[in-house]
N, C-alpha and C positions, 0 to 999 in steps of 0.2 A: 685526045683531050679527055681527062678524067673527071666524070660530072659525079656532081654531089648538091641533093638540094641546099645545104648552106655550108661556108665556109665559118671558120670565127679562128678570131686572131687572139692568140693569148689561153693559157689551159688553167689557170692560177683559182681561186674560188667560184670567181663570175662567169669564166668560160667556161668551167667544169659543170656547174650545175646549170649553165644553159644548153650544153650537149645533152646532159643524159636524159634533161627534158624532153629534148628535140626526140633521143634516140630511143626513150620510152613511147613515143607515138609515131613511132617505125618513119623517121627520117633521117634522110643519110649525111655526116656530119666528118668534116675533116677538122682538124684545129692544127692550125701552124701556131709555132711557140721557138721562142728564142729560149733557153733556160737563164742566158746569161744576163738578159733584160730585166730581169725583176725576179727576185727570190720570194718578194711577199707573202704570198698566199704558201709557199713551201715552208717556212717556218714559223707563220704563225701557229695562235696558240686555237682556231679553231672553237674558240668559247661562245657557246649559244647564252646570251644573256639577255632576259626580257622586260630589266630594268635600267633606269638611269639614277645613279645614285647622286648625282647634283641636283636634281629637280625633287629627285622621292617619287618618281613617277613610273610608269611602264613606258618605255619605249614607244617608239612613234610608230602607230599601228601593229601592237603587239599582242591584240587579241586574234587578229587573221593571223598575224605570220607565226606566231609561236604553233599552234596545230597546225598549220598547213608544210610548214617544215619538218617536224616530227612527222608526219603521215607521210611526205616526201623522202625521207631518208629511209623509212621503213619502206615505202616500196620499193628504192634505189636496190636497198636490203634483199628482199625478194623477187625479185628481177635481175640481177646480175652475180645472186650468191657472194656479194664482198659484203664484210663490216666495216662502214665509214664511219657512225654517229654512236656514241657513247651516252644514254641520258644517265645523267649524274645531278646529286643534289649541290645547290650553291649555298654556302657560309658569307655571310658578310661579318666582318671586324668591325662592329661598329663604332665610329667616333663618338665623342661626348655629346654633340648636337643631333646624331642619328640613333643614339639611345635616350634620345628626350622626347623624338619626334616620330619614330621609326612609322609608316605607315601599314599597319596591319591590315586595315579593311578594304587595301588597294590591292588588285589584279595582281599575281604572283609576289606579292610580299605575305611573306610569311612570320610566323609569331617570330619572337626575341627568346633564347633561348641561354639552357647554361652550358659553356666553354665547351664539346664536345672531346678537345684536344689539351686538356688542363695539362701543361708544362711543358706544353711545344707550343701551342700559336697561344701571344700575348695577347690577351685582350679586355684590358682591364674594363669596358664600357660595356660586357656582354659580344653575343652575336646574337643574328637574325640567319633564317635561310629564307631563298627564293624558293619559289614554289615548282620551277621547273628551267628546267635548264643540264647542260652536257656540254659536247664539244665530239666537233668533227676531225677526223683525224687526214690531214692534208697528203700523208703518206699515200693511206690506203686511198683515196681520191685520185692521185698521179697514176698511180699503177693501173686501178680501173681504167682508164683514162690513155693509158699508152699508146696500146694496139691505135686509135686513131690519129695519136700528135705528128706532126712531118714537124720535125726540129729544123729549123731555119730561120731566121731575120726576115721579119716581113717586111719588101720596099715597095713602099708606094707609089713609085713610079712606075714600077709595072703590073696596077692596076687597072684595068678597062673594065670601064661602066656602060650597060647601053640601055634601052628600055625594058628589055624583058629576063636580062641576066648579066652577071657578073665575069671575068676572066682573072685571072691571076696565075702565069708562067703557064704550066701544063693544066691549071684547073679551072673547070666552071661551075657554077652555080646560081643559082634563084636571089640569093643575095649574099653579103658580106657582114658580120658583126665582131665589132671591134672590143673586143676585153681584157686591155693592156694595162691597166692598173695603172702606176706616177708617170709611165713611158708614155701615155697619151698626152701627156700635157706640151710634150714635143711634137706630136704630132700638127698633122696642117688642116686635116680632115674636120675637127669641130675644134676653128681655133676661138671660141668667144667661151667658151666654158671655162670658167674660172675656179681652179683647184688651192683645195689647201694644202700641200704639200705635208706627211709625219709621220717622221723618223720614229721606229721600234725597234730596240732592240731587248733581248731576251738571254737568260741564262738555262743551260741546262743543268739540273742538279740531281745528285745524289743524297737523301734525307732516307737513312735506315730506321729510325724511331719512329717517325708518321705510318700511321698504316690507315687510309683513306681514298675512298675512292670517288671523293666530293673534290671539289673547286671549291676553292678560299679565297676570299679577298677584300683587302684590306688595304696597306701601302701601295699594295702592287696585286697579281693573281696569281695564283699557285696551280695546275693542273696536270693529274697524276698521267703518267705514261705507261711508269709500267706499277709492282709494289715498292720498289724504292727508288725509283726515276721520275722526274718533277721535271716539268717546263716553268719558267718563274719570269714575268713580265710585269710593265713593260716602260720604258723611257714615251718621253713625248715629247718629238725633237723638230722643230715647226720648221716649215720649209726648207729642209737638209734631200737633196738627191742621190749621196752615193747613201749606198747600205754596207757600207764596210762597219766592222767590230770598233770599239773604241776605249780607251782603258778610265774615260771618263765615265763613258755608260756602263759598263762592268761595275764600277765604284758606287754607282748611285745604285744600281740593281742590289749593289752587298747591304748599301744603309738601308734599303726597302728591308729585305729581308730580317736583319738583325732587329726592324722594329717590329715584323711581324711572329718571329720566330727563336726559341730559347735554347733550340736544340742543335747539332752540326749538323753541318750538311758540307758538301762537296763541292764544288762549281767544276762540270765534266763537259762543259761546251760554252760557247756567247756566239750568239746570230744576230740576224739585224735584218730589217728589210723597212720598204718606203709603202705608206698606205695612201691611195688618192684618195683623200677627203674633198667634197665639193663645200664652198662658202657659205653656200646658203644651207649647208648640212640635210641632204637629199640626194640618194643616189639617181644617177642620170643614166636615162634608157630610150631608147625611141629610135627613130627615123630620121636621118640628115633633112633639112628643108630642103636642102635642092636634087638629091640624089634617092628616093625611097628604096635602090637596091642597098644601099648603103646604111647600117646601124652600128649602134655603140650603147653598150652595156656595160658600166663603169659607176665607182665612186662608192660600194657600198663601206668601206670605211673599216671600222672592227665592228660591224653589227652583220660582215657578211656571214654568217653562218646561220644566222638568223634571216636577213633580209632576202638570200641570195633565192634559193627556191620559190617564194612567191612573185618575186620580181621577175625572174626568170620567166613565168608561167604568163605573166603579165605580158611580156616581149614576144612571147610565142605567139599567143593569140593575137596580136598587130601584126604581125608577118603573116598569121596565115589565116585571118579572117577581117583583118583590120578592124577590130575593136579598139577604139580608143584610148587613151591613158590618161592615168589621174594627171592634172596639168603637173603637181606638184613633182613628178619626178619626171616628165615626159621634157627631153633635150631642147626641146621647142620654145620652154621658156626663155631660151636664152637668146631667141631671135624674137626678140617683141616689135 
């Protein structure tokens, strides 16, 4: 029997940054992952944003997470010698009502500004930039990431729980956390959480004119890969489960662009993947009620790159000192 203080199911953004947590404070960490269960987290766009451009607001607690992620990433940084995290400056496109109102004297909103990119991104209302923000690169995360994944279907029927630790085929461990991303919503384990199923998909482009190494966004987001290589998102396709390409979403990705953009460019890929969003829009972490060896860390939405490290750090400390959780994202809520 091969022991490991925790197991976790899923390596996609949420189990990623709750291993190297784990593994930055010398615990030992297996991740079983299916690749063909969810592509999510492998293609997204990785965008740390610390605002909400329909409210005008900063993100739901985005004065802790915005620096504790950044300091996160940098020590990721220097502790396992890869580069995951990019800080880049963000452009917003502003609409006609977000150049009347734009909020400057709010937490990472940043002044209004003149066109940066005059005769490639249209923008007839001005921009504005955020005051911080980047984007994590999902690649270099898998890789870091490998040496631990045992590639396999996790079956829950060969599960065994007992009071003091976990089993699963050849493996034991102190506990189980489950980071399955829309695959949970099938699961049997936390069946009262209720998800909002949404469809993403994304184009890869080639833009030889732009020479930028900011996040734009405006109809859709623009983020640079390499100098002429562009990831270009994203559809918001409500309770849809497969992630296959589709030539409607390709279509709507081209009219984003064409409004944001005066220059060519290429379309050199289309991906797709499903994001667990929760209803009550809060990601869900905690402890099963009847099983404590049992957790589930899920649901952070597109705010994982931003969410995912504090939350992460928040899960840890319950498992291994049992500090409490804000009720607000603790699973718990949903057994009232």
């Amino acid at each position: 029997m091969q022991q490991y203080d925790y197991i976790i199911v899923g390596s996609g953004f949420a189990g990623g940054m709750l291993a190297l947590t784990l593994r930055m404070k010398n615990r030992t960490v297996l991740l079983i992952d299916d690749a063909s269960q969810s592509q999510c987290s492998r293609v997204a766009a990785g965008m740390l944003n610390p605002v909400n451009f329909r409210s005008l607001a900063p993100s739901w607690n985005a004065p802790t997470l915005v620096p504790f992620a950044v300091d996160f990433y940098r020590q990721v940084e220097m502790t396992f010698q890869k580069k995951i995290f990019t800080p880049r400056t963000l452009w917003r496109v502003l609409t006609e009502t977000e150049a009347g109102g734009w909020p400057e004297t709010k937490t990472f909103f940043g002044q209004k500004a003149a066109n940066p990119y005059p005769g490639i991104v249209h923008a007839p209302h001005g921009v504005a930039h955020i005051t911080t923000g980047g984007n994590l690169n999902a690649a270099a995360l898998t890789e870091l990431l490998a040496e631990h994944v045992q590639q396999d279907y996790f079956d829950e029927t060969l599960l065994e729980v007992t009071d003091t630790h976990i089993k699963y085929k050849t493996y034991q461990a102190r506990a189980i956390i489950f980071c399955r991303g829309f695959r949970e919503s099938e699961s049997t384990l936390f069946p009262r959480i209720t998800y909002q199923l949404l469809k993403g998909q994304l184009l890869q482009l080639r833009m030889p004119a732009l020479k930028t190494d900011g996040i734009i966004i405006g109809a859709g987001y623009l983020v640079p890969k390499s100098e002429t290589d562009f990831l270009f998102g994203a559809t918001h396709e409500r309770e849809l489960r497969d992630e296959t390409c589709t030539e409607a979403g390709k279509n709507e990705l081209d009219q984003k662009l064409r409004e944001m953009f005066t220059t060519p460019y290429t379309i050199t890929g289309h991906l797709a993947g499903v994001r667990p969003t929760i209803r009550d829009h809060r990601p869900v972490i905690g402890l099963h009620p009847h099983h404590p060896r049992i957790a589930i860390f899920n649901g952070l939405g597109s705010k994982g790159s931003l969410q995912g490290p504090w939350l992460a750090e928040q899960l840890v400390q319950l498992l291994e000192t049992g500090k409490p959780l804000l009720r607000e994202i603790d699973v718990r809520r949903f057994w009232k």
